[in-house]
FIGUTI-582377 format. One record per residue (C-alpha): residue in one letter; x, y, z; residue number from 0. Coordinates in Angstrom, 1 decimal. Example, Ala and Ser with C-alpha at 12.3 -4.5 7.8 and 13.67 -1.06 7.14 Angstrom:
code X Y Z pos
a 12.3 -4.5 7.8 0;
s 13.7 -1.1 7.1 1;
This chain:
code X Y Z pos
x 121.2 82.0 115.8 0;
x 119.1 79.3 117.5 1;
x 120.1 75.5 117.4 2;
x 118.4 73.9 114.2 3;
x 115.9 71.8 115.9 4;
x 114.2 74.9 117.6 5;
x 114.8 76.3 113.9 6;
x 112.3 73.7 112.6 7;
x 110.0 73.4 115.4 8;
x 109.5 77.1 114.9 9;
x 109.1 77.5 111.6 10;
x 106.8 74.8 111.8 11;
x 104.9 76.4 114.0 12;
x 105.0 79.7 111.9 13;
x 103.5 77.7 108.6 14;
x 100.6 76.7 110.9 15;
x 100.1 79.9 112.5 16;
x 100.6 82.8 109.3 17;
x 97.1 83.4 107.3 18;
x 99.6 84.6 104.2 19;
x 102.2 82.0 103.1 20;
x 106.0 81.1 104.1 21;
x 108.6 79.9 101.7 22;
x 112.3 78.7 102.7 23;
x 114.5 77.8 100.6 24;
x 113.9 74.5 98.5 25;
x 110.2 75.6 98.7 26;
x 108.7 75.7 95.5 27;
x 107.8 79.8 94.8 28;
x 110.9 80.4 96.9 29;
x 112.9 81.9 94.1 30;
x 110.1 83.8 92.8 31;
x 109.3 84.9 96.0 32;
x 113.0 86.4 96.8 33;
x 113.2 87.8 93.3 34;
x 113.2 92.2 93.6 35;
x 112.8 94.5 90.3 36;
x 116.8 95.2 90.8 37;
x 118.5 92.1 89.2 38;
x 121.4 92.7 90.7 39;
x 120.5 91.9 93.8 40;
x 120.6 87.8 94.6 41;
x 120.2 87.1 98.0 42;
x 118.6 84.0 99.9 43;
x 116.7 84.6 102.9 44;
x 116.3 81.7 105.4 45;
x 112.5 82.4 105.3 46;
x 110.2 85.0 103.8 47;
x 107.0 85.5 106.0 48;
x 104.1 87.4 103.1 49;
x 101.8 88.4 105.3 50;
x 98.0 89.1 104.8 51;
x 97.4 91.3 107.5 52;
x 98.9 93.0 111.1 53;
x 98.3 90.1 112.7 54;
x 100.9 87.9 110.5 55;
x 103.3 90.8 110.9 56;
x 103.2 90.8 114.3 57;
x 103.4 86.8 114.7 58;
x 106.3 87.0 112.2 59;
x 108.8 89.4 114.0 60;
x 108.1 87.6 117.0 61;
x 109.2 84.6 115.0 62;
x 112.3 86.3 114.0 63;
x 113.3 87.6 117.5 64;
x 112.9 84.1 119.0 65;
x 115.3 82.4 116.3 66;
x 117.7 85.7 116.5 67;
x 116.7 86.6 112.9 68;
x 117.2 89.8 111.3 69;
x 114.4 91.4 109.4 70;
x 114.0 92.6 106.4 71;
x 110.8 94.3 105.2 72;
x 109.7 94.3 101.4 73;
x 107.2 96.2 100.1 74;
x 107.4 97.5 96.5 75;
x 110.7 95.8 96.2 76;
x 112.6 99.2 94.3 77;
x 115.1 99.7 97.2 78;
x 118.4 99.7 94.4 79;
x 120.4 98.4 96.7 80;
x 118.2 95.3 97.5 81;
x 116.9 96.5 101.0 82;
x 113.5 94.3 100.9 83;
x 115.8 91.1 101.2 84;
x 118.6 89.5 103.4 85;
x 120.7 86.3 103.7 86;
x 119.3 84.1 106.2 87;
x 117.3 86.4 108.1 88;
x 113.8 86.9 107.7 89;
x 111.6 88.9 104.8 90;
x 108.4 90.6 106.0 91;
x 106.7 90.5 103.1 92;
x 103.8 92.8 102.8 93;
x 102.8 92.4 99.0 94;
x 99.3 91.0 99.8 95;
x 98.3 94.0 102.0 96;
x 97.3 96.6 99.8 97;
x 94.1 97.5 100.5 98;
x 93.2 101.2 99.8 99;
x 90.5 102.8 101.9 100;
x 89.6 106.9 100.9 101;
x 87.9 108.9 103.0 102;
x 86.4 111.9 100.3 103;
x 84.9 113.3 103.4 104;
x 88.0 113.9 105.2 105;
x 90.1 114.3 102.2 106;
x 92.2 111.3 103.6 107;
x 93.5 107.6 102.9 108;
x 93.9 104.7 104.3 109;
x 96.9 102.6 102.5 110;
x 98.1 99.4 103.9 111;
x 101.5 98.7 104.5 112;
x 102.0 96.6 101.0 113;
x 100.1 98.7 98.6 114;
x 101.4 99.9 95.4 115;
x 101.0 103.3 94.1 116;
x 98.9 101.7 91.5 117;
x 96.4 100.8 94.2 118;
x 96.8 104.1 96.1 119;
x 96.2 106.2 92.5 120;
x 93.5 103.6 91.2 121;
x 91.6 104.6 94.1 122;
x 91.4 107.7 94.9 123;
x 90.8 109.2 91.1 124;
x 87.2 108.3 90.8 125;
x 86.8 110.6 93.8 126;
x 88.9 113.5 92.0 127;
x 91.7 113.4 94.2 128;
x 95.2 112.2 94.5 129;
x 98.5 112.9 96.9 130;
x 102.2 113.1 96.2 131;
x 103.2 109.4 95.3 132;
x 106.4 107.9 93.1 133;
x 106.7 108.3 89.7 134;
x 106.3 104.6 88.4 135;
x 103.0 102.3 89.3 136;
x 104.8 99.9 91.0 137;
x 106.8 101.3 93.5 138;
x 105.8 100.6 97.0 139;
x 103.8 103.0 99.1 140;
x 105.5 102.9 102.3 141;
x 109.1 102.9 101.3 142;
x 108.2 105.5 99.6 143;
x 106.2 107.7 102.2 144;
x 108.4 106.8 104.8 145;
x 111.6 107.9 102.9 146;
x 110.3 111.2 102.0 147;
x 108.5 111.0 98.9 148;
x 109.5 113.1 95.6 149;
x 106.7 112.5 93.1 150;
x 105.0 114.4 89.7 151;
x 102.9 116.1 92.4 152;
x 105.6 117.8 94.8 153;
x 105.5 121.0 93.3 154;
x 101.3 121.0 94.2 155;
x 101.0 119.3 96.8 156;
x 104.4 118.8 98.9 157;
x 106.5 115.9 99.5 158;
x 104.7 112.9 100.4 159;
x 105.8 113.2 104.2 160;
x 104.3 116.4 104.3 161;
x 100.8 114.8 103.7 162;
x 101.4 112.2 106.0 163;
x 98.7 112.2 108.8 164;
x 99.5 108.4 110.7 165;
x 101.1 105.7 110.7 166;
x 100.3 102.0 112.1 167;
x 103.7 100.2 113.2 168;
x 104.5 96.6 114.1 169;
x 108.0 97.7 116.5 170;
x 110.9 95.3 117.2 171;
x 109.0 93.6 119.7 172;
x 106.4 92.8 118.4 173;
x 104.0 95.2 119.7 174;
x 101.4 97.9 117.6 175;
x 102.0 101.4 118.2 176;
x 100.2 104.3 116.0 177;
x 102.4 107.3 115.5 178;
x 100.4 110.9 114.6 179;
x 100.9 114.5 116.0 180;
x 99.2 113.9 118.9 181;
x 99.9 110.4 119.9 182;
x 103.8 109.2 120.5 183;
x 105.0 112.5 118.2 184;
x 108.8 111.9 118.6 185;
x 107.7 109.1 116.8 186;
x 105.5 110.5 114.3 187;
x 108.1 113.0 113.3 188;
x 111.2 110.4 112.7 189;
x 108.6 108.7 110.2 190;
x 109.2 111.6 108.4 191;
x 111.9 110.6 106.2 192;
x 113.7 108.5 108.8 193;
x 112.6 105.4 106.7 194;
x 112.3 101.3 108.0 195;
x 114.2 102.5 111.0 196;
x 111.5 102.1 113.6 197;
x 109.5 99.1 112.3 198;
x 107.2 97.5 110.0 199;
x 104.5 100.0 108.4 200;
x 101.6 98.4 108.7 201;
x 99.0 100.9 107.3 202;
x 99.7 105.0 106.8 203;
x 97.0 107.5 106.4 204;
x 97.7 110.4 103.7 205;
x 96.1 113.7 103.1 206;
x 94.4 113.7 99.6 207;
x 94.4 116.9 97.1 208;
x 91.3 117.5 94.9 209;
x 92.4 116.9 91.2 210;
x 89.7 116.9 88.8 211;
x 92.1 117.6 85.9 212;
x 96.2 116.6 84.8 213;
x 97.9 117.2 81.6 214;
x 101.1 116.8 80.3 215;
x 103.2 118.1 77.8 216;
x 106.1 115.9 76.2 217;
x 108.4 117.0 73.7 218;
x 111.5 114.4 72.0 219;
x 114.0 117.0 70.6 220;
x 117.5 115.6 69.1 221;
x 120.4 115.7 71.1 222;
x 121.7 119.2 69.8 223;
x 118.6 120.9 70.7 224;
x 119.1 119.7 74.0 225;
x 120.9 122.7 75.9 226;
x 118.4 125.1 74.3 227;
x 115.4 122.9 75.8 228;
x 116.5 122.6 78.4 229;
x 117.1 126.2 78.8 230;
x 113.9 126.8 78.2 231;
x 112.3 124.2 80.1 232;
x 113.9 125.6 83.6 233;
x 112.4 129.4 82.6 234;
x 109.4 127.5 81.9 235;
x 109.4 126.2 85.3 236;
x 111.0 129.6 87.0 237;
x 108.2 131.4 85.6 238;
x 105.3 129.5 86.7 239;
x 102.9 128.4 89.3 240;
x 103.7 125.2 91.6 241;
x 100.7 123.5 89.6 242;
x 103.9 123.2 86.7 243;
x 106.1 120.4 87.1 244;
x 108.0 117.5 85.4 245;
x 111.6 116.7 84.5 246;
x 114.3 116.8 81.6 247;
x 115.2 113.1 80.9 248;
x 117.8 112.2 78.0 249;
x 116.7 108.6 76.8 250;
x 116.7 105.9 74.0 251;
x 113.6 106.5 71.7 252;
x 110.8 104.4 72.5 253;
x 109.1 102.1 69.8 254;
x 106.1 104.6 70.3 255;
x 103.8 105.9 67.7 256;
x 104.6 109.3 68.1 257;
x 108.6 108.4 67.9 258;
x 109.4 109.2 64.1 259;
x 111.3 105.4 63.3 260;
x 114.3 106.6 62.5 261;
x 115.1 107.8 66.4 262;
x 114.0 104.8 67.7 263;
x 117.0 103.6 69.8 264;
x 118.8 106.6 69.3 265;
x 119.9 109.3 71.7 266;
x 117.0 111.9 72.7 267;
x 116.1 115.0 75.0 268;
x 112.5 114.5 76.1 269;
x 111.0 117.6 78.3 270;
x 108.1 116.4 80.0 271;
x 105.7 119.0 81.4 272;
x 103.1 118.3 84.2 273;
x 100.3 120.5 85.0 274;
x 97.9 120.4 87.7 275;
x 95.3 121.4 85.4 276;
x 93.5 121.2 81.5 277;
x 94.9 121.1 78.6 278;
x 94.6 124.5 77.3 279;
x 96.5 126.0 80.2 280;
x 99.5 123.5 80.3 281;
x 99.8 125.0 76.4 282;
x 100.0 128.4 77.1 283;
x 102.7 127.4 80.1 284;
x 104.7 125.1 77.8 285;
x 104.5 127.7 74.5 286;
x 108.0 128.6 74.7 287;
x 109.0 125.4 74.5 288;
x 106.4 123.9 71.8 289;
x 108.3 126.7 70.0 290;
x 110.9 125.4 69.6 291;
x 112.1 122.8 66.8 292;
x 111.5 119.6 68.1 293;
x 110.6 115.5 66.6 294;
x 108.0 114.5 68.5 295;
x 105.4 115.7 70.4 296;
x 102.3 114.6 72.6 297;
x 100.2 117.2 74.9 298;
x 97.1 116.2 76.0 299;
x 95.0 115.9 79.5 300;
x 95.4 112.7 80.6 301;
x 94.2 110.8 84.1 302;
x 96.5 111.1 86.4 303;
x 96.8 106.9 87.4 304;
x 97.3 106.7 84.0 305;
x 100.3 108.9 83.3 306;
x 101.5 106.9 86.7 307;
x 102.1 104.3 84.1 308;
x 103.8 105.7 82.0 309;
x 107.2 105.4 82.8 310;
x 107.4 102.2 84.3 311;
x 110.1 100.3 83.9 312;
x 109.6 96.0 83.4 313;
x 111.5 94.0 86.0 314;
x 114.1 92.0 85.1 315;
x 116.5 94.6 84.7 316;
x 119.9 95.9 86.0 317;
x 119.7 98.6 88.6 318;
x 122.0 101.0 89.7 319;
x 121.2 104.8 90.7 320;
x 122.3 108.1 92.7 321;
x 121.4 111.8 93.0 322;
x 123.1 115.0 93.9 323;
x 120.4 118.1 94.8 324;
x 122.1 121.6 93.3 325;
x 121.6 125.0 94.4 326;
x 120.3 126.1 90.8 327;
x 120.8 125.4 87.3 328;
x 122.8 127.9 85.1 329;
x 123.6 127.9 81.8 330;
x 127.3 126.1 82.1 331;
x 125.8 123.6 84.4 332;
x 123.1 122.8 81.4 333;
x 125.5 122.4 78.8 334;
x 127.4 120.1 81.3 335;
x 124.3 117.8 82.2 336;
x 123.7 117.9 78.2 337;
x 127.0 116.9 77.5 338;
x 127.8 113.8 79.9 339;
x 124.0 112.3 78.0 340;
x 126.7 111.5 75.2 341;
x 128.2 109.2 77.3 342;
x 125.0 107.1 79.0 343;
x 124.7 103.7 77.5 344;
x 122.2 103.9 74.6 345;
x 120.3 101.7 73.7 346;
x 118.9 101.0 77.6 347;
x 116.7 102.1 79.6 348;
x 118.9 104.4 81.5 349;
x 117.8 108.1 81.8 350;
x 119.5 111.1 82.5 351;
x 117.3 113.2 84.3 352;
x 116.6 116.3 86.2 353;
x 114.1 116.9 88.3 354;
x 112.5 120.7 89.4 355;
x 112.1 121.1 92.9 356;
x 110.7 124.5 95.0 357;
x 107.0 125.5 95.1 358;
x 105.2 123.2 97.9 359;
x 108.5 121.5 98.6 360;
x 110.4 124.6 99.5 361;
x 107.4 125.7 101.2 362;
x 106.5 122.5 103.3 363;
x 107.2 122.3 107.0 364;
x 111.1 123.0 107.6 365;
x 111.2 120.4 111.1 366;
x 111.0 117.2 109.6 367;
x 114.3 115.4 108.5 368;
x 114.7 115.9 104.8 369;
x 117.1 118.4 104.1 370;
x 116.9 118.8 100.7 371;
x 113.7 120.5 100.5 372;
x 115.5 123.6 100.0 373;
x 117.5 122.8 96.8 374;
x 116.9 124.2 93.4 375;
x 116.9 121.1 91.5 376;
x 117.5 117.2 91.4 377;
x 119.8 115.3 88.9 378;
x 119.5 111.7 89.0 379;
x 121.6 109.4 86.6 380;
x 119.2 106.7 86.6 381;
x 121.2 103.5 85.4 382;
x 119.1 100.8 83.8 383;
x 120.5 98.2 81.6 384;
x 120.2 94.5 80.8 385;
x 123.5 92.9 79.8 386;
x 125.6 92.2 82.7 387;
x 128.7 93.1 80.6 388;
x 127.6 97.0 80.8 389;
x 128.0 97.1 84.4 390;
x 131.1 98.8 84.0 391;
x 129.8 101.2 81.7 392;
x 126.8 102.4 83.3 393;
x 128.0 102.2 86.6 394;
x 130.7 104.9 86.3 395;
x 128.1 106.9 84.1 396;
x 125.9 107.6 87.4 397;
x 129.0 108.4 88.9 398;
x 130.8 110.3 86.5 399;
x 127.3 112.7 86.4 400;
x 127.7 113.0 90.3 401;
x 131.6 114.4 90.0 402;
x 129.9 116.6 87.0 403;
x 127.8 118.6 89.1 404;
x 129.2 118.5 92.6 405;
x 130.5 122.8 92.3 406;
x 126.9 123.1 92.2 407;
x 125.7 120.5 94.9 408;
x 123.6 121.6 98.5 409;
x 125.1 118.3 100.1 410;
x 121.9 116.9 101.1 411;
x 120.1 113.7 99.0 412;
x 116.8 111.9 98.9 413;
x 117.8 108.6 100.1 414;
x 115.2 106.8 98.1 415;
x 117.1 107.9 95.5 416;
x 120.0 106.0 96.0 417;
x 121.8 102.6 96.9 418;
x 124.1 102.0 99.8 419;
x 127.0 105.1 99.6 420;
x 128.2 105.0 102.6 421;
x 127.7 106.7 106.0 422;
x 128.3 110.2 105.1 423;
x 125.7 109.4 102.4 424;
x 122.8 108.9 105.0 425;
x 124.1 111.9 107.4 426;
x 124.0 113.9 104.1 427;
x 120.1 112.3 103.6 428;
x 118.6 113.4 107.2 429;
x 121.1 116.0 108.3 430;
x 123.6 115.7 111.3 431;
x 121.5 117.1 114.3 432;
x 117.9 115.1 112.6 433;
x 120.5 111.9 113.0 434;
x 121.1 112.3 116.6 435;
x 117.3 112.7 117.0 436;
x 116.7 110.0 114.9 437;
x 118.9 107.8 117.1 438;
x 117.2 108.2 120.0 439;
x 114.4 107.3 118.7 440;
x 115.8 104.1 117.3 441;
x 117.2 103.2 121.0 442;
x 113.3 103.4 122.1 443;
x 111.6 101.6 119.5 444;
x 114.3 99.2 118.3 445;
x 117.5 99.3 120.8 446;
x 118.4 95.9 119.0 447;
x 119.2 97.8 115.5 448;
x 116.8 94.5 114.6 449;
x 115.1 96.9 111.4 450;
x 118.7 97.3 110.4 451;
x 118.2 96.6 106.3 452;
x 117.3 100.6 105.0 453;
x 119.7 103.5 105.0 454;
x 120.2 102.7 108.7 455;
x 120.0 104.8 111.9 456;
x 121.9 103.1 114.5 457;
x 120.1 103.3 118.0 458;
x 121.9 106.4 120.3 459;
């Protein structure tokens, strides 16, 4: 740490000097300005740079390698275990950098480094096209490219990585490198899931899918329905094309239209059903299910950005989360993820949830680091609560759904998934030989471990 008076003179020095803003603490803005969507995270960085461009990035690692800083680097703000922030160290903040530029020639985007996937989806439907991003508006682009990227599109189009084409990164040193297939590839290919590791993402260009139409299907059934839909949901998905996709979530009924009042806050099975399509296709897919007995129902075709919106969750709220990736789903497995819904704190905003995998994910290119592109399915126990006296409760819900499942588990996990499990946790997320790779990477672009906040790769 440097003495305090080069502290001041520098900081100083970065206020001038930084088109975006700088808070400290004591500033006024400060706490809103260290505030992520998990509120269990509280932690008080000794300054948080929000940058307005590459240029500010640059200026503030440099700032943070003079002073002996470490860096952490928010974009979205959903890391559940409160990555985008530090104690006394520096935020990169890249929240006013989210300019969107498509390409409808090339089929490509431009995203800077801050963008949300509400910019990123807002921009390229007009042009009828669209890529593999998160499943809630306001979760950061890079994070989430740079982590992998499981999204409503997977099954279509791949994993978000997989239609990554290049990346713009401020390194530890403060220097600009760009990372594709041609130029610095060892690079290029640890970006691949290898996360914040290697430095702040300052823009990434994706490949873009056309998508001219997007339906859904989504079905409330009561909670002893649920083994049966969900049955029926996973021959749905076995039996069709990629273009299929969605998720069994048990939740607390909404205070939505379609919700009959008297399940409003009550335990439900909802089966959503995705289709890269119309409206009258999705129907014929999703007829065994609209079959069966169920309380509430919506199918329509719906702009994709829109859907986007659906599910997002309001900030404010208590976070905690995991996954396990299984090798299929059979029937006891389904009546034990049905089961273990009776126990998920209701009424929150928790959801029990599985997710489909295969199709383009399966399919996508088998070098990069994500491992679990070969399970069958996802289950995530996605704790979300508001009364810091559930903690308890929901916490050893997610895990108790981990311990459920594990005689059907692969071993690997999609780090973006979860918080901070340990070591074994992030070999299990890239995969023991990808790690050593990953590593030596590090010890070229950061030998300091200086991007050190993220499920980190320690430099070889």
């Amino acid at each position: 740490m440097a003495p305090l008076s080069k502290a001041r003179t520098a900081l100083s020095a970065l206020r001038a000097e930084l088109t975006g803003e700088v808070f400290a603490p004591g500033d006024p803005g400060y706490d809103e300005a260290r505030t992520v969507f998990n509120a269990m995270i509280d932690r008080h960085p000794a300054v948080i740079a929000q940058c307005e461009g590459k240029a500010d990035v640059v200026r503030a690692v440099r700032f943070a390698r003079d002073l002996d800083l470490k860096i952490a680097v928010r974009g979205g703000g959903h890391s559940v275990a409160g990555m985008a922030l530090n104690d006394n160290g520096l935020v990169v903040d890249l929240r006013r950098m989210h300019d969107v530029t498509v390409h409808p020639g090339s089929a490509s985007v431009q995203v800077e480094g801050g963008a949300m996937m509400s910019h990123l989806d807002r921009a390229t439907q007009p042009h009828g096209l669209a890529t593999t991003g998160g499943r809630v508006s306001t979760t950061g682009v890079g994070g989430f490219v740079l982590g992998g990227g499981n999204g409503w599109l997977d099954r279509a189009f791949g994993l978000a990585v997989d239609n990554l084409l290049g990346v713009e990164l401020v390194t530890a040193d403060g220097s600009t490198v760009l990372a594709t297939a041609r130029e610095n590839p060892e690079l290029f290919w640890a970006l691949h899931g290898g996360g914040g590791n290697f430095g702040v993402a300052t823009a990434l260009t994706l490949k873009l899918h056309e998508l001219p139409e997007f339906s859904l299907a989504l079905l409330m059934f009561v909670p002893e329905t649920g083994p049966e839909a969900v049955r029926t949901y996973r021959d749905v998905i076995a039996a069709g094309p990629p273009e299929v996709g969605g998720a069994v979530l048990y939740i607390t009924g909404p205070p939505e239209p379609f919700v009959p009042e008297h399940l409003v806050g009550t335990l439900l099975c909802a089966v959503l059903v995705t289709y890269v399509g119309g409206e009258d296709d999705l129907r014929k897919l999703a007829q065994p299910l609209l079959a069966l007995p169920h309380a509430a129902e919506v199918v329509s075709a719906m702009p994709y950005a829109d859907f986007q919106c659906m599910l997002d969750d309001p900030p404010g709220l208590r976070n905690y989360w995991s996954a396990e990736y299984l090798t299929g789903l059979p029937d006891e497995l389904v009546d034990i993820f049905c089961a273990r819904a009776s126990s998920m704190p209701v009424p929150s905003s928790c959801q029990h949830v599985l997710f489909p995998q295969g199709g383009a994910i399966a399919a996508g290119p088998p070098e990069y680091p994500v491992p679990y592109r070969d399970a069958a399915w996802t289950v995530h126990p996605f704790g979300v609560w508001e009364d810091p006296a559930d903690d308890e409760k929901a916490l050893r819900w997610v895990r108790d759904v981990r311990d459920d499942v594990r005689p059907w588990r692969t071993g690997a996990v999609y780090l973006n998934f979860i918080g901070d499990e340990g070591r074994d946790r992030v070999v299990a997320g890239l995969g023991t030989e990808n790690l050593n790779r990953l590593a030596r990477v590090k010890r070229q672009y950061d030998p300091d471990n200086v991007f050190r906040y993220n499920h980190n790769i320690p430099p070889a």
